[in-house]
PDB file with SEQRES, HELIX, SHEET and CRYST1 records, atoms N, CA, C and O in Angstrom:
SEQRES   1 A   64  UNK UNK UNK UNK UNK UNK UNK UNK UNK UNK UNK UNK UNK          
SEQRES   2 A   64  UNK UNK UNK UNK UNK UNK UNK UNK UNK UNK UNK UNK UNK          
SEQRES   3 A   64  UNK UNK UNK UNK UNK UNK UNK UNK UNK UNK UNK UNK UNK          
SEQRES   4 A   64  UNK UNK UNK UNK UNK UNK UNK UNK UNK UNK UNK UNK UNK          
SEQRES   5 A   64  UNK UNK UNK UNK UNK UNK UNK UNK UNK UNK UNK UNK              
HELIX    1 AA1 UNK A   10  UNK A   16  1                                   7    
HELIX    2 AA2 UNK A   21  UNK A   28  1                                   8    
HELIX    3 AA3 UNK A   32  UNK A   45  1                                  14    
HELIX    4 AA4 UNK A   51  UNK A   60  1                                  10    
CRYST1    1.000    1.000    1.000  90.00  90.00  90.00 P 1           1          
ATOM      1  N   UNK A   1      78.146 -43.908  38.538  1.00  0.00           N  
ATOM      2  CA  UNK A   1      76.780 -44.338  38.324  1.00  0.00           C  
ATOM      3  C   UNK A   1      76.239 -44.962  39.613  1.00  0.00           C  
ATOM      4  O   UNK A   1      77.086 -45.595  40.244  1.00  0.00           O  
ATOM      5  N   UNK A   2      74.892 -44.917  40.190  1.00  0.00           N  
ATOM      6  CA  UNK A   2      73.911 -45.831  41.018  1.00  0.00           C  
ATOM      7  C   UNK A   2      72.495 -45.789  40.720  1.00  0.00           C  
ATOM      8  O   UNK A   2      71.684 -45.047  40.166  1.00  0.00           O  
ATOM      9  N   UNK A   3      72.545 -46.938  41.342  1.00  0.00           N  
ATOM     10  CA  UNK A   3      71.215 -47.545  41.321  1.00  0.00           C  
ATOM     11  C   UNK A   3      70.191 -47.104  42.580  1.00  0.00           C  
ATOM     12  O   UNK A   3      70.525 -47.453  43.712  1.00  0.00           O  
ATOM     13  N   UNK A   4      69.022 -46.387  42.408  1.00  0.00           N  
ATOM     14  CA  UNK A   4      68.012 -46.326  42.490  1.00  0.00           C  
ATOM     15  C   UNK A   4      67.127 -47.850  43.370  1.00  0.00           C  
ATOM     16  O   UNK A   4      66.810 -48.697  42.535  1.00  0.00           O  
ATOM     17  N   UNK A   5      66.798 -48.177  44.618  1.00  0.00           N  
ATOM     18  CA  UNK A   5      65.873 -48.735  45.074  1.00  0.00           C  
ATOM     19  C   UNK A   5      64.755 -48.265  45.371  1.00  0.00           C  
ATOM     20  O   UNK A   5      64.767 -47.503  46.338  1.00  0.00           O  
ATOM     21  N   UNK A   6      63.475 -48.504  44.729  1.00  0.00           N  
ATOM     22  CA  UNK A   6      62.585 -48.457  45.074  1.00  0.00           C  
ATOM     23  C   UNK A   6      61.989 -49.357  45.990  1.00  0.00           C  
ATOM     24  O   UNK A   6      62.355 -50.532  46.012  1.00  0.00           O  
ATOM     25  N   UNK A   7      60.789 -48.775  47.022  1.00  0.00           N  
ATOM     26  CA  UNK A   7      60.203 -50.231  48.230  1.00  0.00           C  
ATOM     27  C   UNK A   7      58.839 -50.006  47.601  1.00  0.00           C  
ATOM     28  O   UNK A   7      58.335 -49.109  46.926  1.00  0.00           O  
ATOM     29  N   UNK A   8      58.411 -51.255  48.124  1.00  0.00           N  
ATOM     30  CA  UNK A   8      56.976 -51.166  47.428  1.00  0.00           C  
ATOM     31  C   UNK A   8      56.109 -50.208  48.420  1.00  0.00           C  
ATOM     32  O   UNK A   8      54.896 -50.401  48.491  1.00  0.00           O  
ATOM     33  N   UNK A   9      56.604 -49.377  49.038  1.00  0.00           N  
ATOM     34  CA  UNK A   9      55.253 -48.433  49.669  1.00  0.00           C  
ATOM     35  C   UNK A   9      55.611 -47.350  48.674  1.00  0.00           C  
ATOM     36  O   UNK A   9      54.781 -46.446  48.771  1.00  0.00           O  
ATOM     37  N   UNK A  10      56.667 -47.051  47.614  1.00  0.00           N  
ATOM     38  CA  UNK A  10      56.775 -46.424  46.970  1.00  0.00           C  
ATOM     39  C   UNK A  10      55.884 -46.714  45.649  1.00  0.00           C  
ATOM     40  O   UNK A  10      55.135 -45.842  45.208  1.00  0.00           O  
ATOM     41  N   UNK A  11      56.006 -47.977  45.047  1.00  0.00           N  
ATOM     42  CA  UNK A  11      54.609 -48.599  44.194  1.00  0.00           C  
ATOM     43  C   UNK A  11      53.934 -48.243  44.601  1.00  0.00           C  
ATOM     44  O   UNK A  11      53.565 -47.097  44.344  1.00  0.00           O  
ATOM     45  N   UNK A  12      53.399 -48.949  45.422  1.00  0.00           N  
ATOM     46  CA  UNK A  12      51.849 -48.474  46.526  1.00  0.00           C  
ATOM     47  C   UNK A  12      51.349 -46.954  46.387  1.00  0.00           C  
ATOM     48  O   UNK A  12      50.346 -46.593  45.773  1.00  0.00           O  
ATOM     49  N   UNK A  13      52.213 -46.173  47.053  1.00  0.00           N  
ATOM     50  CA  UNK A  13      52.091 -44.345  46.408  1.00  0.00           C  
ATOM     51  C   UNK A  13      51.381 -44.219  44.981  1.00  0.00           C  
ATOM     52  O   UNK A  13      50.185 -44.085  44.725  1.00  0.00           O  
ATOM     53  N   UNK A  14      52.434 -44.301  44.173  1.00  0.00           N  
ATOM     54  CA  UNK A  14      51.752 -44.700  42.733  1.00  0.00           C  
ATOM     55  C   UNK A  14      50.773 -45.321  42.502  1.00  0.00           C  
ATOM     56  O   UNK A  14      49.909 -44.784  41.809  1.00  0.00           O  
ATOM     57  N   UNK A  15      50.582 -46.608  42.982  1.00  0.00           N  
ATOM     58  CA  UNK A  15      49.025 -46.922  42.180  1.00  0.00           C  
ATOM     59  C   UNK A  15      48.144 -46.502  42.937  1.00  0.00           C  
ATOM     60  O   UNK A  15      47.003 -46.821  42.605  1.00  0.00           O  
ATOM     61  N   UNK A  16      48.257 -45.850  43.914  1.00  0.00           N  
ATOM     62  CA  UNK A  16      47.074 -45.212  44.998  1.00  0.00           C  
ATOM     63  C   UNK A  16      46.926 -43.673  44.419  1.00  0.00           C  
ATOM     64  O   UNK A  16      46.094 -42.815  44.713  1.00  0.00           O  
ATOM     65  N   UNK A  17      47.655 -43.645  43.805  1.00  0.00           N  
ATOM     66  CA  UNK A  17      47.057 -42.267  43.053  1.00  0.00           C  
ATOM     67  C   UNK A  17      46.606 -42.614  41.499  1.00  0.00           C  
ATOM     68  O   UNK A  17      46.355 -41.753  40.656  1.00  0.00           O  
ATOM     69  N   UNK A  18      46.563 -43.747  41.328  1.00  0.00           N  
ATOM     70  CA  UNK A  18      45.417 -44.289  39.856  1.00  0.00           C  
ATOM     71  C   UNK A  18      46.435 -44.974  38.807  1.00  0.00           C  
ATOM     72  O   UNK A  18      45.928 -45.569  37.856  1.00  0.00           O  
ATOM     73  N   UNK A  19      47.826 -44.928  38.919  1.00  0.00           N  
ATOM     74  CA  UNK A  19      48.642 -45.464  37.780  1.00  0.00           C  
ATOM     75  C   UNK A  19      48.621 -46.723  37.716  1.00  0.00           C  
ATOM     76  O   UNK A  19      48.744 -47.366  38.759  1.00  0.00           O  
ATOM     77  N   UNK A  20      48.413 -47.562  36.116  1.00  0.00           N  
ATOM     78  CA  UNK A  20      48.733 -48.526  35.417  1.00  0.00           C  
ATOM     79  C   UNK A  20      50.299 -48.978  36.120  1.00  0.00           C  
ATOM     80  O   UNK A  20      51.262 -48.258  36.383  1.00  0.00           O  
ATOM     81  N   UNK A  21      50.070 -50.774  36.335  1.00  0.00           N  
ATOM     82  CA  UNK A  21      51.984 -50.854  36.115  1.00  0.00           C  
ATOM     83  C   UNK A  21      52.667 -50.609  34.902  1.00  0.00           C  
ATOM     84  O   UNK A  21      53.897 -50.603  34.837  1.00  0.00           O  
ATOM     85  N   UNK A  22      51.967 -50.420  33.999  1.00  0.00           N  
ATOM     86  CA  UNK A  22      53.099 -49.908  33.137  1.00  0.00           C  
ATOM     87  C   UNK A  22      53.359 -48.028  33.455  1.00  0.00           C  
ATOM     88  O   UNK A  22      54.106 -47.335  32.764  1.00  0.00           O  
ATOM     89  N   UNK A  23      52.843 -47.704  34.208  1.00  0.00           N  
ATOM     90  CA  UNK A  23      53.067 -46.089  34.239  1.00  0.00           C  
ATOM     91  C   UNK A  23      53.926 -46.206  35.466  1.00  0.00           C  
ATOM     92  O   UNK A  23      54.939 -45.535  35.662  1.00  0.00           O  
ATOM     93  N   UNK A  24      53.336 -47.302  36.441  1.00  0.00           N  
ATOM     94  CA  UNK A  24      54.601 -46.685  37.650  1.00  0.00           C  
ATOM     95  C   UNK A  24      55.942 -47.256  37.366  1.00  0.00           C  
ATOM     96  O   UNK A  24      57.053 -46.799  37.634  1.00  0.00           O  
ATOM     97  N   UNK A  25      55.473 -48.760  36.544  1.00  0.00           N  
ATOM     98  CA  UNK A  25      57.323 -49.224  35.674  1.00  0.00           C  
ATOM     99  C   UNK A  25      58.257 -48.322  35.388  1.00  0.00           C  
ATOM    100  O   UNK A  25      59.455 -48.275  35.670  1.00  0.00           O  
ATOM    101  N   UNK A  26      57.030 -47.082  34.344  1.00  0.00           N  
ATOM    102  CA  UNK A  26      57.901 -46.041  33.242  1.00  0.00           C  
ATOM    103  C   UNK A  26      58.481 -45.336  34.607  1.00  0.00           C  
ATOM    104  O   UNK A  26      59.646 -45.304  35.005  1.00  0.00           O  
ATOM    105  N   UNK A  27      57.219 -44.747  35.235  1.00  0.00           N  
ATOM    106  CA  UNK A  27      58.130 -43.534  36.516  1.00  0.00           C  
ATOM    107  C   UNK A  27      58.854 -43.612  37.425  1.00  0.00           C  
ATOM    108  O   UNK A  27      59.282 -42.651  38.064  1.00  0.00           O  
ATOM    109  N   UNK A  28      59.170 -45.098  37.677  1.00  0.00           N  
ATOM    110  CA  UNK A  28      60.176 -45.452  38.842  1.00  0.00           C  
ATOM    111  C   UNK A  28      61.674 -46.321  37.870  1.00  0.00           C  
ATOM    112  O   UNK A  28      62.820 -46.377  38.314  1.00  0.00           O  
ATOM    113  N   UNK A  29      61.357 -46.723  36.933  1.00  0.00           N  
ATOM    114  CA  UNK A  29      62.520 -46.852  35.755  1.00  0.00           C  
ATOM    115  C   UNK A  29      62.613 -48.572  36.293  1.00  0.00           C  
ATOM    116  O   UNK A  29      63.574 -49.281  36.590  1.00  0.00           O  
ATOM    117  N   UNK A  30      61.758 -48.716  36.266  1.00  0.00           N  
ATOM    118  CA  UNK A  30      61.841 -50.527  36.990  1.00  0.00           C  
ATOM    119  C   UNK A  30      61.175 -51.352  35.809  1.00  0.00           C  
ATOM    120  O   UNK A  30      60.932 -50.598  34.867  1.00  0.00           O  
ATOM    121  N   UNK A  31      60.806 -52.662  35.566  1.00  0.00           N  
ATOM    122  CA  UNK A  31      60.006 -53.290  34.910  1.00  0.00           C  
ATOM    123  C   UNK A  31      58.784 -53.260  35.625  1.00  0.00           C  
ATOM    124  O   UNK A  31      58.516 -52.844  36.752  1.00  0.00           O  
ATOM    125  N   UNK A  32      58.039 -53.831  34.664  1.00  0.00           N  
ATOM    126  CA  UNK A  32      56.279 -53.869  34.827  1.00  0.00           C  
ATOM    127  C   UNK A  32      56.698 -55.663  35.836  1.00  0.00           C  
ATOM    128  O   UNK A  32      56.157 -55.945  36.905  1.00  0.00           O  
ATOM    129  N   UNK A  33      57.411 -56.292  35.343  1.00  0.00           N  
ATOM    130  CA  UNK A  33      57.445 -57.697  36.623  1.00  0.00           C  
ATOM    131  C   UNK A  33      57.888 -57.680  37.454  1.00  0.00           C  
ATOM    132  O   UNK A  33      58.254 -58.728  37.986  1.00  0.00           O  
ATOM    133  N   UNK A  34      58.155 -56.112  38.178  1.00  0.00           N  
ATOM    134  CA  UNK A  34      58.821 -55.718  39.630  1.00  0.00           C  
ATOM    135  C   UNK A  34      57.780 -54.920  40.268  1.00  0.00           C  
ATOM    136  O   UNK A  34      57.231 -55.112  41.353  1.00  0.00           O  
ATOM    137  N   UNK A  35      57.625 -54.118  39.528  1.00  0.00           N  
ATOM    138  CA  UNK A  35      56.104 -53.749  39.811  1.00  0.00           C  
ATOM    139  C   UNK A  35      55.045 -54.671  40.263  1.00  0.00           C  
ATOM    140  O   UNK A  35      54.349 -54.336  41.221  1.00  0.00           O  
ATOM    141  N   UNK A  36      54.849 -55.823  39.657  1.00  0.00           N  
ATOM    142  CA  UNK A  36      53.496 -56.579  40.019  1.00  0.00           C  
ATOM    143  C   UNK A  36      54.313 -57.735  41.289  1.00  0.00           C  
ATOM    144  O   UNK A  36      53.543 -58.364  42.016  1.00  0.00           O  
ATOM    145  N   UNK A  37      55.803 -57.932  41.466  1.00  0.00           N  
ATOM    146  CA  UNK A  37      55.986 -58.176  42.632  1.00  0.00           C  
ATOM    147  C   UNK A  37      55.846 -57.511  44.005  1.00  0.00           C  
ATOM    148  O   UNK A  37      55.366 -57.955  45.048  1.00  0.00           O  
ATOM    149  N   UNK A  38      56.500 -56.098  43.664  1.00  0.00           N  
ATOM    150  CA  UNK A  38      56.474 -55.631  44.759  1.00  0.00           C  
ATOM    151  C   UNK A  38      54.308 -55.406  45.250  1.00  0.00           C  
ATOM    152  O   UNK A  38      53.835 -55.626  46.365  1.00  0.00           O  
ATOM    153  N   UNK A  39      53.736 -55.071  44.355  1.00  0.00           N  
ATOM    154  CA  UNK A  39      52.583 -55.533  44.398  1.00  0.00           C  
ATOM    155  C   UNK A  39      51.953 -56.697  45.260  1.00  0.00           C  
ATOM    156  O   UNK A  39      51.331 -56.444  46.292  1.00  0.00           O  
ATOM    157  N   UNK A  40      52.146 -58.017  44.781  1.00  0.00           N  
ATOM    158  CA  UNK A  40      52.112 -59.180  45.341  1.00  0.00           C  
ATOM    159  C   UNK A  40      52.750 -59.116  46.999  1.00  0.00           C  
ATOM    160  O   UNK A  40      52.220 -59.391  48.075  1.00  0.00           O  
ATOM    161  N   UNK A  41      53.924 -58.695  46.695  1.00  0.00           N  
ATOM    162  CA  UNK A  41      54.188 -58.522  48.396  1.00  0.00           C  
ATOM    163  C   UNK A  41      53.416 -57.414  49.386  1.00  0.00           C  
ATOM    164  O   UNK A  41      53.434 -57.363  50.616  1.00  0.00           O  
ATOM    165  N   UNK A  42      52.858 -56.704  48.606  1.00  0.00           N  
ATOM    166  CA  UNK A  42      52.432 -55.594  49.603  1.00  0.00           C  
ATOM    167  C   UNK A  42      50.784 -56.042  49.907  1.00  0.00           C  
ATOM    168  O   UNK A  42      50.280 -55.745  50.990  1.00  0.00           O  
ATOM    169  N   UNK A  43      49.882 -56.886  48.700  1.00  0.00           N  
ATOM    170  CA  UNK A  43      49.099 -57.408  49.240  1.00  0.00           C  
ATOM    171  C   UNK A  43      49.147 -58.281  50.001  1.00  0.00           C  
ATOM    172  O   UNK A  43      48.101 -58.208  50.646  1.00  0.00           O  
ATOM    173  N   UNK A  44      49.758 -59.141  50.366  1.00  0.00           N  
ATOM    174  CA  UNK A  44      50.263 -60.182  51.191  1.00  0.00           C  
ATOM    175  C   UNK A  44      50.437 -59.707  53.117  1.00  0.00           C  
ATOM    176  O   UNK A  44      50.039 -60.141  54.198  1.00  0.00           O  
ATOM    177  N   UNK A  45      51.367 -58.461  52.538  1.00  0.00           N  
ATOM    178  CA  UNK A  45      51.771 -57.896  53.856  1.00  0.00           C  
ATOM    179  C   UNK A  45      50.514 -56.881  54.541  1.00  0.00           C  
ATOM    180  O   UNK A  45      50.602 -56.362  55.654  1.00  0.00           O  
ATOM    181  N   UNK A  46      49.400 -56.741  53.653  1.00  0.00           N  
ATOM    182  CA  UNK A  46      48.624 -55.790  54.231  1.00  0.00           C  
ATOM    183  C   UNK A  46      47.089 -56.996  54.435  1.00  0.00           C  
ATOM    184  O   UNK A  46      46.021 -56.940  55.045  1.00  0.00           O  
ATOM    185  N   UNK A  47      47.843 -58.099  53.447  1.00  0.00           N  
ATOM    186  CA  UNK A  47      46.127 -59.197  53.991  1.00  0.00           C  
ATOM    187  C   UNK A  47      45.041 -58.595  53.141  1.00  0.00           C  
ATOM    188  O   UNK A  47      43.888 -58.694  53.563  1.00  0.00           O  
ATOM    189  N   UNK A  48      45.264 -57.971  51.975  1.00  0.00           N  
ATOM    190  CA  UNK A  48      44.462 -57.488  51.216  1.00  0.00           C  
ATOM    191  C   UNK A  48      44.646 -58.532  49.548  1.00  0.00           C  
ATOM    192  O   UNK A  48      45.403 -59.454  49.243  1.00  0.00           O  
ATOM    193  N   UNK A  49      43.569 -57.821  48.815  1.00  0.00           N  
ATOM    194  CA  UNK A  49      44.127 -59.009  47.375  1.00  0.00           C  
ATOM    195  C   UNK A  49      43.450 -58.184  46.252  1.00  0.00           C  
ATOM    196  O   UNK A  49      43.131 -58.672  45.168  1.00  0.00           O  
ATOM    197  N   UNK A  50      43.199 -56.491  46.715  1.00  0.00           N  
ATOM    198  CA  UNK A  50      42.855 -55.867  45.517  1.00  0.00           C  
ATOM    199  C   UNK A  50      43.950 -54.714  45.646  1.00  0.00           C  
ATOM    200  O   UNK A  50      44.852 -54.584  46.474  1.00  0.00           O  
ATOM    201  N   UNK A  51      43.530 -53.812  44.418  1.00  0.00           N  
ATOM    202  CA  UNK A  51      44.475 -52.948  44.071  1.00  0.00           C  
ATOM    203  C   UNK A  51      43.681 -51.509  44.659  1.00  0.00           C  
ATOM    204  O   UNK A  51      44.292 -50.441  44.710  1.00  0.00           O  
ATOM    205  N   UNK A  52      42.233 -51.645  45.093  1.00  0.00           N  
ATOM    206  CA  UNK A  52      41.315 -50.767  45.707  1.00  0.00           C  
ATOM    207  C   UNK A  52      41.736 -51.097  47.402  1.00  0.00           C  
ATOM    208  O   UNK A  52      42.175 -50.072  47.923  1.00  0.00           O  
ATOM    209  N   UNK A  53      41.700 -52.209  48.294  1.00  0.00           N  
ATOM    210  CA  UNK A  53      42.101 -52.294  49.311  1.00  0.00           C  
ATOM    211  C   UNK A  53      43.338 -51.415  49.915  1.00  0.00           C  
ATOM    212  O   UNK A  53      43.459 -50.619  50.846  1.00  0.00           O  
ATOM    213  N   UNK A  54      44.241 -51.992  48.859  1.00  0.00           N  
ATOM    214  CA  UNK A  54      45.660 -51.220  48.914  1.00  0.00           C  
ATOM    215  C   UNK A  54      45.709 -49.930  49.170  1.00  0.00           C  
ATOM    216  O   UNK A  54      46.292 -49.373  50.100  1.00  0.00           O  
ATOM    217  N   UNK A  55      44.922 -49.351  48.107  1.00  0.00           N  
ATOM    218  CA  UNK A  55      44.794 -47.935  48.118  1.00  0.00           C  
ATOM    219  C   UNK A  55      44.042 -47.407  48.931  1.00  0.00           C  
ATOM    220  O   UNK A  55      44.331 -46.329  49.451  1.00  0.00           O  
ATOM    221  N   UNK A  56      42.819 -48.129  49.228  1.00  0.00           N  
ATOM    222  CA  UNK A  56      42.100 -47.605  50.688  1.00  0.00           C  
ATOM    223  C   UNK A  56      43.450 -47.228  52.245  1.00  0.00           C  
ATOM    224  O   UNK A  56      43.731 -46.349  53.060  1.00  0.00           O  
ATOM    225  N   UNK A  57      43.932 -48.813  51.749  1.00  0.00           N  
ATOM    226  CA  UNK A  57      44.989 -48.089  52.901  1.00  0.00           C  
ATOM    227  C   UNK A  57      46.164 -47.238  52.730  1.00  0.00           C  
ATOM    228  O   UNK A  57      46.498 -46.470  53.632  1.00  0.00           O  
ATOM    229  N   UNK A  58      46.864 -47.329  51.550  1.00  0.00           N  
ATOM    230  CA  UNK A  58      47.279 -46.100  51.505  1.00  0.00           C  
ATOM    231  C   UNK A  58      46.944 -44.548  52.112  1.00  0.00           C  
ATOM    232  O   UNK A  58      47.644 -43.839  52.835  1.00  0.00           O  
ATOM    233  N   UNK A  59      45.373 -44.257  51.439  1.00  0.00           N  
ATOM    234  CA  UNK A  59      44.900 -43.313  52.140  1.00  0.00           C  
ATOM    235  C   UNK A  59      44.680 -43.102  53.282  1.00  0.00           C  
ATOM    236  O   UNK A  59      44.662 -41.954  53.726  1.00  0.00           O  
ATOM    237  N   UNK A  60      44.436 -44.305  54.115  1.00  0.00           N  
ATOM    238  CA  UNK A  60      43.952 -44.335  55.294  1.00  0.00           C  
ATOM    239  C   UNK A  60      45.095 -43.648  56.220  1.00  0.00           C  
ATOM    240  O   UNK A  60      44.969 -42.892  57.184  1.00  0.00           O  
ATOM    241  N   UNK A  61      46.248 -44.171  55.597  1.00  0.00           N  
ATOM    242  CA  UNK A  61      47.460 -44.365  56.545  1.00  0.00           C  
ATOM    243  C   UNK A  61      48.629 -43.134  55.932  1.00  0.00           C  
ATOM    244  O   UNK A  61      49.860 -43.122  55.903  1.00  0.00           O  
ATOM    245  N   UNK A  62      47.633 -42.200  55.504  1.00  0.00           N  
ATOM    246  CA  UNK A  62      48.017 -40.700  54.613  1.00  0.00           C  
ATOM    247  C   UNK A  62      49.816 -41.442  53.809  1.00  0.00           C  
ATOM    248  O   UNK A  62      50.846 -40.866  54.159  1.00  0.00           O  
ATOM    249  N   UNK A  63      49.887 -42.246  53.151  1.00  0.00           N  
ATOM    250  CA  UNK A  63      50.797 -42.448  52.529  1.00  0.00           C  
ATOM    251  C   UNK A  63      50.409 -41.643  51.493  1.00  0.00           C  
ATOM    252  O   UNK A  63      51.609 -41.555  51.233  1.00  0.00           O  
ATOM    253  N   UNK A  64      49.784 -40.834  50.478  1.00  0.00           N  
ATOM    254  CA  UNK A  64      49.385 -40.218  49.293  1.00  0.00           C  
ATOM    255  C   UNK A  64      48.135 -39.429  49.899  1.00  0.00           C  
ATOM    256  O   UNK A  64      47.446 -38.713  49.172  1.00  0.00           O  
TER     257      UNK A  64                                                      
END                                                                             
């Protein structure tokens, strides 16, 4: 058996293409309170504090 790490530019992917944390929870096999961390850290690290910012840069930065 192993375990699966996800990074949050992998979240990020996901909700930059429109998913609920409970949808990227279900599709990455994580909880919905790992999700809204790795979240929290990625706004932090990008100096942003929406879930539209994020995804602006996602796109920007052709991650999705």
């Amino acid at each position: 058996m192993f375990v699966v790490i996800y990074t949050p530019v992998e979240v990020l992917q996901q909700v930059a293409v429109g998913l609920t944390d409970a949808q990227v929870a279900e599709r990455l096999v994580i909880s919905v309170r790992t999700v809204n961390r790795h979240l929290t850290s990625i706004y932090n690290k990008l100096g942003v504090n929406s879930r539209a910012a994020a995804t602006r840069f996602a796109v920007e930065h052709h991650l999705v």
